[in-house]
BALOBA-1460 file (C-alpha; in Angstrom, 3 decimals):
// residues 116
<rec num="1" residu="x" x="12.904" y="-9.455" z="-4.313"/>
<rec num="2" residu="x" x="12.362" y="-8.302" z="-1.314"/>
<rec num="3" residu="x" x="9.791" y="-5.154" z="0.360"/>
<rec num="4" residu="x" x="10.279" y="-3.092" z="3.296"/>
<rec num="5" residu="x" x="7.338" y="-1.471" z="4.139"/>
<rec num="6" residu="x" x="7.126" y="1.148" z="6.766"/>
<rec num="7" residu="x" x="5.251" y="4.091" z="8.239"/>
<rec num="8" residu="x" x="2.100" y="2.512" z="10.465"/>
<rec num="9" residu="x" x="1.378" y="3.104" z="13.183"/>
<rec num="10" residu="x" x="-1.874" y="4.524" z="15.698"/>
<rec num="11" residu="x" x="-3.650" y="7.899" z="14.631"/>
<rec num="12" residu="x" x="-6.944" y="9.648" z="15.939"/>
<rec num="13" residu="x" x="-9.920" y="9.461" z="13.820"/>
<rec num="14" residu="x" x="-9.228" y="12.105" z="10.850"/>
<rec num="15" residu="x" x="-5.381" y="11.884" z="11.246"/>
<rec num="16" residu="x" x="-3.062" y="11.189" z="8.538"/>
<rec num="17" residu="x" x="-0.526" y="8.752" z="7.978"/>
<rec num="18" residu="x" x="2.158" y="7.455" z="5.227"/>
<rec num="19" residu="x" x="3.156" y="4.764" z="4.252"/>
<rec num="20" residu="x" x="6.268" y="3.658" z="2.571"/>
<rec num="21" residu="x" x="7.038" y="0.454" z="0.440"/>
<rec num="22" residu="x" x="10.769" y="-0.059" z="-0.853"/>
<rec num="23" residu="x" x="11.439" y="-3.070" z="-3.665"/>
<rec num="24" residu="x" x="15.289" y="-4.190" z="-3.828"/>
<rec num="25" residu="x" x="16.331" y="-6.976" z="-4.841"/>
<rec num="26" residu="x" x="16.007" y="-8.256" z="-8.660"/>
<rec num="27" residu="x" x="13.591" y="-5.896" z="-9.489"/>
<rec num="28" residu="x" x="13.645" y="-5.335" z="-13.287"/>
<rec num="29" residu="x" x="10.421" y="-5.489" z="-14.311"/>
<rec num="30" residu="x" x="8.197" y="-3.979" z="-12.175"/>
<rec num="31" residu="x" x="4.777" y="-3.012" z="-13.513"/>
<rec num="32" residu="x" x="2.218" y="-2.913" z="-10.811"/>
<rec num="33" residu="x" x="2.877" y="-1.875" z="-7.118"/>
<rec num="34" residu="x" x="0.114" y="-2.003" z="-4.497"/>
<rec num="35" residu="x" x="-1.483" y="-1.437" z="-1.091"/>
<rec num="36" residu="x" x="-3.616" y="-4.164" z="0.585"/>
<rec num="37" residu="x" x="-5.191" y="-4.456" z="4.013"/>
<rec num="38" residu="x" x="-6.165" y="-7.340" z="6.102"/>
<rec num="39" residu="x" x="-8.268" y="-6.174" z="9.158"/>
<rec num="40" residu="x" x="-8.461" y="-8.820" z="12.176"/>
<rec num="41" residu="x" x="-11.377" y="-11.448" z="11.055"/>
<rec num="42" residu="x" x="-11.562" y="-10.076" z="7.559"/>
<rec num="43" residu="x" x="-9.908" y="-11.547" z="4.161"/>
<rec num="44" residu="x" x="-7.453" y="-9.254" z="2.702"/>
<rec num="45" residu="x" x="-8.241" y="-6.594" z="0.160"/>
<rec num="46" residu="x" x="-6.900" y="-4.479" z="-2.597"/>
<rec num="47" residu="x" x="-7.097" y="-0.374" z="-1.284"/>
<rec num="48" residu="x" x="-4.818" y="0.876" z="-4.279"/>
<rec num="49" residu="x" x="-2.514" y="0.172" z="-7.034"/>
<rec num="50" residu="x" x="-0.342" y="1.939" z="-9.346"/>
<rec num="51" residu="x" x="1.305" y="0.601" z="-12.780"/>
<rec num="52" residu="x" x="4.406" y="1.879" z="-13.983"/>
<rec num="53" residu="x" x="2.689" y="4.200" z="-16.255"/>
<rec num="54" residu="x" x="0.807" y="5.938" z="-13.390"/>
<rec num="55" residu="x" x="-2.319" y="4.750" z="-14.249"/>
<rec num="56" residu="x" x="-4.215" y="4.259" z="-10.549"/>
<rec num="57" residu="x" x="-6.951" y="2.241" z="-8.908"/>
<rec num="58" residu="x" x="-8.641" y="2.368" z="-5.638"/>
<rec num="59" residu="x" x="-11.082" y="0.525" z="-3.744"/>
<rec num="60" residu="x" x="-14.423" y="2.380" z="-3.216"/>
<rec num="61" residu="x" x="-14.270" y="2.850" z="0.388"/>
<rec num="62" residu="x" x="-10.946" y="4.915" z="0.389"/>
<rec num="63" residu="x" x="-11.206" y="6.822" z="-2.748"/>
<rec num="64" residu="x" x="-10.909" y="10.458" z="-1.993"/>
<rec num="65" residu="x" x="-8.935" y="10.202" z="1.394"/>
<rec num="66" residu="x" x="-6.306" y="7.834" z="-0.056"/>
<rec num="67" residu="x" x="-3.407" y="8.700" z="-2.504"/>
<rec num="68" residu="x" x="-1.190" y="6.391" z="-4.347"/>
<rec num="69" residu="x" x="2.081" y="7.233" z="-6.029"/>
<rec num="70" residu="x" x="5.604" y="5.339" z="-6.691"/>
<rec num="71" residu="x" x="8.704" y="6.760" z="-7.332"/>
<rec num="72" residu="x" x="10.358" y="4.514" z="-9.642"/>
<rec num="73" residu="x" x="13.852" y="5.924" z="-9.534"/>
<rec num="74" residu="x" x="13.773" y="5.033" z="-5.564"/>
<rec num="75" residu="x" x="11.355" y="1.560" z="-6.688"/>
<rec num="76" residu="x" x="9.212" y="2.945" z="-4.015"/>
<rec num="77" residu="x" x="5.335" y="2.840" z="-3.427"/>
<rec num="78" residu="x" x="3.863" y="5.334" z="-1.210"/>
<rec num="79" residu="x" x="0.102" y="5.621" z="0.524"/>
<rec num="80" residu="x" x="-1.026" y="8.709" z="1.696"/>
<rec num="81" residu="x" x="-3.653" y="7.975" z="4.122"/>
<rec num="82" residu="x" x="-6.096" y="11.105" z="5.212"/>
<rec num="83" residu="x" x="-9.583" y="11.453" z="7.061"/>
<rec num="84" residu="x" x="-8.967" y="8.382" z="8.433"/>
<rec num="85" residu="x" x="-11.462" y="6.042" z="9.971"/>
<rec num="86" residu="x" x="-11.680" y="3.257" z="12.654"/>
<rec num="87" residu="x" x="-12.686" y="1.208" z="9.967"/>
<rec num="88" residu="x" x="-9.420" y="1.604" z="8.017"/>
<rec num="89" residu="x" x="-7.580" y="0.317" z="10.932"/>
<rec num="90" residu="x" x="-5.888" y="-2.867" z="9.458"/>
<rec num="91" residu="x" x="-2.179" y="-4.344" z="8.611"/>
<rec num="92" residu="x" x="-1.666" y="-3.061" z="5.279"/>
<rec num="93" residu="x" x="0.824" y="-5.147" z="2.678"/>
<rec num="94" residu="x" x="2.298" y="-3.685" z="-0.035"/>
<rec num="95" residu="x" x="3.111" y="-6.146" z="-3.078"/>
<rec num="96" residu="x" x="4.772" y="-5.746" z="-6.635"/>
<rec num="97" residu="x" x="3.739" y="-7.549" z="-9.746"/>
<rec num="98" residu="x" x="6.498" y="-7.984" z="-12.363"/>
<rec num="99" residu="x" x="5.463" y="-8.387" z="-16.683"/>
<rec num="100" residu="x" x="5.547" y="-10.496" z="-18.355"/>
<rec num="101" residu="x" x="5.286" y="-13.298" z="-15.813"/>
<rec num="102" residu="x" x="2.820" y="-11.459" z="-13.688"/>
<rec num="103" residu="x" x="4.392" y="-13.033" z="-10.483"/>
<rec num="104" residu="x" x="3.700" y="-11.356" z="-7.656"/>
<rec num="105" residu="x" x="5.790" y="-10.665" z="-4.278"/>
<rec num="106" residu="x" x="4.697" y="-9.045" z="-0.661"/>
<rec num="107" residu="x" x="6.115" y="-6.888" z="2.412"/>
<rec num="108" residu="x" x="5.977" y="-7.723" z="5.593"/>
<rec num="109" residu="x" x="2.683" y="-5.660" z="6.420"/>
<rec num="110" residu="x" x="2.475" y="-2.769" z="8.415"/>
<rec num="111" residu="x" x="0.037" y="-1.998" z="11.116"/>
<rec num="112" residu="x" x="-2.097" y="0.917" z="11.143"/>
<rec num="113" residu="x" x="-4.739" y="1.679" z="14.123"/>
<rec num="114" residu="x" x="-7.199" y="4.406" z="14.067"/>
<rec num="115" residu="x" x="-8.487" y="4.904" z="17.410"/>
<rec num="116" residu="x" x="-9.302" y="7.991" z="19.484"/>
């Protein structure tokens, strides 16, 4: 399996951004896709996931600025990213989880910088 993420990249305090995650590979099975972040210093965290049924989660920080949404035809994850802050400024990972056997896979990570 393998994910390409793109779509980071530096943006002014309240800019937007998207980014892009594309699964290849064996991926049959796909039931939860997801952003993380890891800012410099800091352990990485969950900002939003999606299951194959739609159903969404997001960390408290970015609810109402971020948007998650996949296109499974295209096994694609997307993050919308808007209002952003200088604290949002992280590289952000995008991973899959696959059912039954819950095993999990990552991108590459993508850096985003929010800086004026």
């Amino acid at each position: 399996v393998q994910l390409q993420a793109s779509g980071g990249g530096l943006v002014q305090p309240g800019g937007s951004l998207r980014l892009s995650c594309a699964a290849s590979g064996s991926i049959f099975g796909i039931n939860v896709m997801g952003w993380y972040r890891q800012a410099a210093g800091k352990q990485r965290e969950l900002v939003a996931s999606i299951t194959s049924g739609g159903s969404t989660n997001y960390a408290d920080p970015v609810k109402g600025r971020l948007t998650i949404s996949r296109d499974n035809a295209r096994n694609t994850v997307y993050l919308q990213m808007s209002s952003l802050k200088p604290e949002d400024t992280a590289v952000y990972y995008c991973n899959v989880e696959f059912q039954p056997s819950r095993r999990v896979y990552w991108g590459q990570g993508t850096q985003v910088t929010v800086s004026s």
